[in-house]
N, C-alpha and C positions, 0 to 999 in steps of 0.2 A: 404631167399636169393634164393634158387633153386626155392619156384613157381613164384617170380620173374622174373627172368631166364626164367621161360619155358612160364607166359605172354608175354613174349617180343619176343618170340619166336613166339607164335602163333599170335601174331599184324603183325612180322615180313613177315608172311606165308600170311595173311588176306592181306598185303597192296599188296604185287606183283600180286595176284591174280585180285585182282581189278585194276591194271598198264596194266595186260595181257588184259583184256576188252577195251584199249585203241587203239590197234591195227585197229579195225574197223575204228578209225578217218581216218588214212591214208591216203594221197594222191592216188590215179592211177598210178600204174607205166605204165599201158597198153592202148591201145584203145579198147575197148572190140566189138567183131563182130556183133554183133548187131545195132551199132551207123552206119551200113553198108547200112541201109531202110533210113536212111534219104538223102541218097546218090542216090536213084532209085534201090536200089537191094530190091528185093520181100525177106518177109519174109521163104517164103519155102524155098528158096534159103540160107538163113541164116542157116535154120536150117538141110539143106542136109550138112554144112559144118560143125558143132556143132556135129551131128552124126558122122563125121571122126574125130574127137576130135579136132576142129581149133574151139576155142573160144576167138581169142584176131586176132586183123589187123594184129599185129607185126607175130602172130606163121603164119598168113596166108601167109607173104610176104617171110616167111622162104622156103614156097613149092615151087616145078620148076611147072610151069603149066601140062608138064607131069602128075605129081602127082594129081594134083589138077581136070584133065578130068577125071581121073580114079575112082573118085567118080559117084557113079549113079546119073543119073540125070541133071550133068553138063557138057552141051554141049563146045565147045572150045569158043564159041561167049561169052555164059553166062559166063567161065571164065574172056573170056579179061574183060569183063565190072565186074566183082570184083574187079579184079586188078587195072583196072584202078580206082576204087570207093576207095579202100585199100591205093593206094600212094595219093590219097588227104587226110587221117588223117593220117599216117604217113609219115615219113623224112625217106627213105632206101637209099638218095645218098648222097654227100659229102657233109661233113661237118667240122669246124675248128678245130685246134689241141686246140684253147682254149673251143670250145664246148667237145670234148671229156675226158679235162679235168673237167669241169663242172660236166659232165654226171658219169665219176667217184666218186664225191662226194655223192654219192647214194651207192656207194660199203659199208657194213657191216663186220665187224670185228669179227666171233664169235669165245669166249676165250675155248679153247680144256679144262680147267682148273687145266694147269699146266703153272707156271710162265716161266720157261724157256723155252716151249716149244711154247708158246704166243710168247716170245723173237723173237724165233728163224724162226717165220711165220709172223712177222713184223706186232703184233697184236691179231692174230689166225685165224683161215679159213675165205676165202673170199667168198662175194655171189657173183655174175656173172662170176664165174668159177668153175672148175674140180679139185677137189682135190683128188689124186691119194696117196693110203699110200699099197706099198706092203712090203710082208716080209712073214719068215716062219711061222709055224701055235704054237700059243700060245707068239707071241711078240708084241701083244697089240694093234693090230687094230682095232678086234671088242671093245675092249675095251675103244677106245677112241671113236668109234661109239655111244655108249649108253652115253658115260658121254654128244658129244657133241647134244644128241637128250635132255639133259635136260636145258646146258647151253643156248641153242637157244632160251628156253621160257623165259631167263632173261628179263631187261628191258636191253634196248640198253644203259643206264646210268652204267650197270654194265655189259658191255660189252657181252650184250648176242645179238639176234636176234630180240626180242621180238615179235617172231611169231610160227609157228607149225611146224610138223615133219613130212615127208614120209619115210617110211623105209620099201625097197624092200630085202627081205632074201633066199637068194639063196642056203645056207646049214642049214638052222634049227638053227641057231646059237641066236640068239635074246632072250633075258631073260627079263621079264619086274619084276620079282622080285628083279635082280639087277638094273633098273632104281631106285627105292625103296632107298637106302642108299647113291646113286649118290642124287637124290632130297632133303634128308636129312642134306646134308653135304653145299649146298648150299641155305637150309633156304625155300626150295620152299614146299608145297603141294605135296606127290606124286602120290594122285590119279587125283589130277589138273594135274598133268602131263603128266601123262599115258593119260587120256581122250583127251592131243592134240597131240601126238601120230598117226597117221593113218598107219599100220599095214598089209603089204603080203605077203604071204609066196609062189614063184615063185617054177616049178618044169621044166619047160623044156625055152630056149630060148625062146620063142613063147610065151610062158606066159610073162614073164619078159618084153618082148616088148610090149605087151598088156596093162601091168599094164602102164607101161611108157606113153602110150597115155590116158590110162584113168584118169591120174593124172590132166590132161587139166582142165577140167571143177570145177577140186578142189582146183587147186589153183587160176583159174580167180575168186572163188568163194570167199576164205577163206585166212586169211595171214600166208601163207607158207613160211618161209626162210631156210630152210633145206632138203635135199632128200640126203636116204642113199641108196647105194648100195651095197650090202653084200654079195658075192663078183659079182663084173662084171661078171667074166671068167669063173666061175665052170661052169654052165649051157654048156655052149659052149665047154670046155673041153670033157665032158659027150657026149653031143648028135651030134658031130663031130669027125670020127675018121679017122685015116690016114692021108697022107699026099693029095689023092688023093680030099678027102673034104677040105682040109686047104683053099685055094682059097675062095670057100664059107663060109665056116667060118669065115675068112676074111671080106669079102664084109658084109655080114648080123652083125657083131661085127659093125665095121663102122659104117653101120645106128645107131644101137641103140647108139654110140658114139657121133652124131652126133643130136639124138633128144636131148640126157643127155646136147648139149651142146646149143640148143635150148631153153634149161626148164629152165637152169640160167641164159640167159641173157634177156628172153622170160617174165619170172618172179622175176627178181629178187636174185633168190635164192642161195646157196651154195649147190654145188653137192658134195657129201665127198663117195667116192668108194672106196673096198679095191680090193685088187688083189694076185693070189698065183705066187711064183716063180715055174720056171723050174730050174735043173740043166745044165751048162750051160759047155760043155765037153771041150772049147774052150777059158776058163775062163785065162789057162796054168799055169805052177808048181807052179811060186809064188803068186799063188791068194791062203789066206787058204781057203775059205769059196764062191765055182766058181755056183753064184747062178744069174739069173737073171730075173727082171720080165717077167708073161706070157702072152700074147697076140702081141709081137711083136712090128715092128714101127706101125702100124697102131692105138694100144693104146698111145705109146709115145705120137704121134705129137697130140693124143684128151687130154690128160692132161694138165692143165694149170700147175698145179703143185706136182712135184712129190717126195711123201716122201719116202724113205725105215726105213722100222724098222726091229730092230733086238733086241735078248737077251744078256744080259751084264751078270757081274755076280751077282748071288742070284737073287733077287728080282728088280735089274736094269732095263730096256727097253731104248733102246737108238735110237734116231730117226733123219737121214739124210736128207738133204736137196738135192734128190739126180737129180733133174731139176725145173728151177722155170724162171720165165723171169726178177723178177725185187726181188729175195733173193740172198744174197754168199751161197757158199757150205757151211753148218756149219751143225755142231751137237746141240744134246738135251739129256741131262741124266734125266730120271727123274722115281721112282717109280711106282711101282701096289701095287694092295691089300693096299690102306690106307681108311680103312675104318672110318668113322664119329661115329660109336659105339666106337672104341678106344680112338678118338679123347674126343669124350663126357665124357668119363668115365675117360679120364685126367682132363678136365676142370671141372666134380664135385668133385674131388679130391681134386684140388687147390682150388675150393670156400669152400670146407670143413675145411681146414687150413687156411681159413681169407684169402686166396692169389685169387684174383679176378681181372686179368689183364683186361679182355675185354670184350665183349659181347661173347655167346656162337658161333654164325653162323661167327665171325670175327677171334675166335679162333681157328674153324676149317680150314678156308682158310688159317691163321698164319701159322698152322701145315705143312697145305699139301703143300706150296708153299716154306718153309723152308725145306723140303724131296725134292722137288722137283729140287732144287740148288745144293745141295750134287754131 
């Protein structure tokens, strides 16, 4: 009965891996810059723009032309005539409230994999927006970080992404040993895993905005439906001090808010960033817990949507719906630390006494999704 079990497992592991190679069929979501020469734009000229990391019409039509002279080489004249080459393969002006409904039908639902917390995100993270999760340190942000860098390789019939992963780390926090028992518990490969993965570890602002632009050429290349960031703020916290740099710090946060907000609608994708609180002096007497997120409104108004997390008791994590355009304010209880080793070592247990409810990778979701309601 168990090497049954664990064939079924590894067919299990075998067929999604071979569903992940499907990705390449895909559609275009983009114009890619290139398709730019059969419009009269010269190749060098493509490729001075590819060098500043513009590899799609759509990220080009994103720049103010300001931006776009400040590249070497491009005169204001050579600009107008991209632009104008740029708006004949895409649409950047009005269009109907039933095309934008259409155009929504491309949004991806990926499951954080937790039932209630799916619930309570009408679904689970969305691509062409900013999902913002702050809260204190140890109340399960990175946490849901890593589980959703594995959900995202699902197939989209099991409510994953069915594409790859960026994750930018800004405190060192990233463990790929724990992807490891996250991949386990949802039946996937986890060196298949890990290898779609793309991995860097950011040390000053500058870096971080850096990797942001060079992500360009990797996801016009490769199917990307996820980019983490880990946290936005530390960075900026650090090599910004006083009140006298706040302004600056300000303005340069913006940008990089601002390409994060580029890169999902640009490609696709779902941005999922965490964020640390300040204490907040002005919270007054009857707040118990006078915390709030840091970066200001200038984060606020870049988040599409905005979670707070926080610790409950033991072992709880409980997660707020704490700004969203189109969720109610609701809550999410739901565990840490359920690991697929316990989960396993119940279900050999039970197939040991004849009792054999369900398949092993269906028992684990049983478990965790039944912890998860609690």
């Amino acid at each position: 009965m168990m090497l049954a079990t664990l064939k079924a497992e590894e067919q299990s592991q075998q067929l999604q891996i071979v569903e992940r190679e499907d990705i390449e069929d895909e559609d275009d979501l983009f114009e890619a810059i290139d398709k730019l020469t059969s419009h009269g734009i010269n190749a060098g000229d493509v490729k001075k723009l590819q060098d500043a990391g513009i590899y799609t019409c759509n990220g080009l039509m994103m720049h103010t032309k300001k931006h776009l002279t400040g590249i070497k080489g491009l005169s204001e004249a050579k600009v107008d005539k991209i632009c104008e080459a740029a708006e004949k393969l895409v649409n950047f002006g009005y269009i109907t409230g039933s095309d934008v409904l259409l155009r929504r039908k491309s949004v991806v639902r990926i499951t954080t994999g937790s039932q209630a917390l799916d619930e309570l995100l009408g679904g689970g993270i969305e691509t062409l927006a900013i999902t913002e999760a702050f809260g204190e340190f140890r109340s399960g942000k990175t946490q849901l970080a890593h589980t959703l860098c594995v959900s995202t390789q699902l197939p989209t019939n099991m409510r994953g992404g069915n594409g790859k992963v960026a994750y930018i780390d800004t405190e060192g926090t990233f463990r790929p040993d724990r992807i490891v028992p996250i991949a386990e518990r949802f039946g996937m490969d986890p060196g298949a895993v890990l290898d779609n993965i793309i991995y860097a570890r950011a040390y000053t602002y500058e870096h971080q905005h850096n990797l942001l632009l060079g992500l360009a050429a990797k996801m016009s290349e490769e199917p990307f439906k996820l980019l983490i960031v880990d946290s936005i703020i530390a960075l900026f916290r650090v090599d910004f001090t006083g009140r006298g740099e706040l302004a600056e710090r300000q303005q340069k946060l913006a940008q990089m808010l601002s390409r994060l907000t580029k890169i999902a609608e640009e490609y696709n994708v779902a941005v999922y960033m965490t964020n640390q609180v300040v204490a907040d002096p002005g919270g007054g007497v009857f707040v118990s817990d006078p915390k709030k997120p840091a970066g200001g409104h200038v984060l606020a108004h870049a988040a599409t949507v905005r979670l707070m997390f926080r610790k409950g008791k033991g072992e709880q994590r409980i997660c707020k719906v704490f700004d969203a355009p189109n969720l109610p304010e609701s809550e999410a209880i739901s565990f840490t630390h359920i690991t697929s080793h316990f989960n396993t070592f119940i279900y050999h247990f039970l197939v040991s006494i004849n009792i054999n409810p369900m398949n092993l990778n269906d028992f684990r979701n049983h478990r965790t999704n039944d912890v998860s309601k609690q």
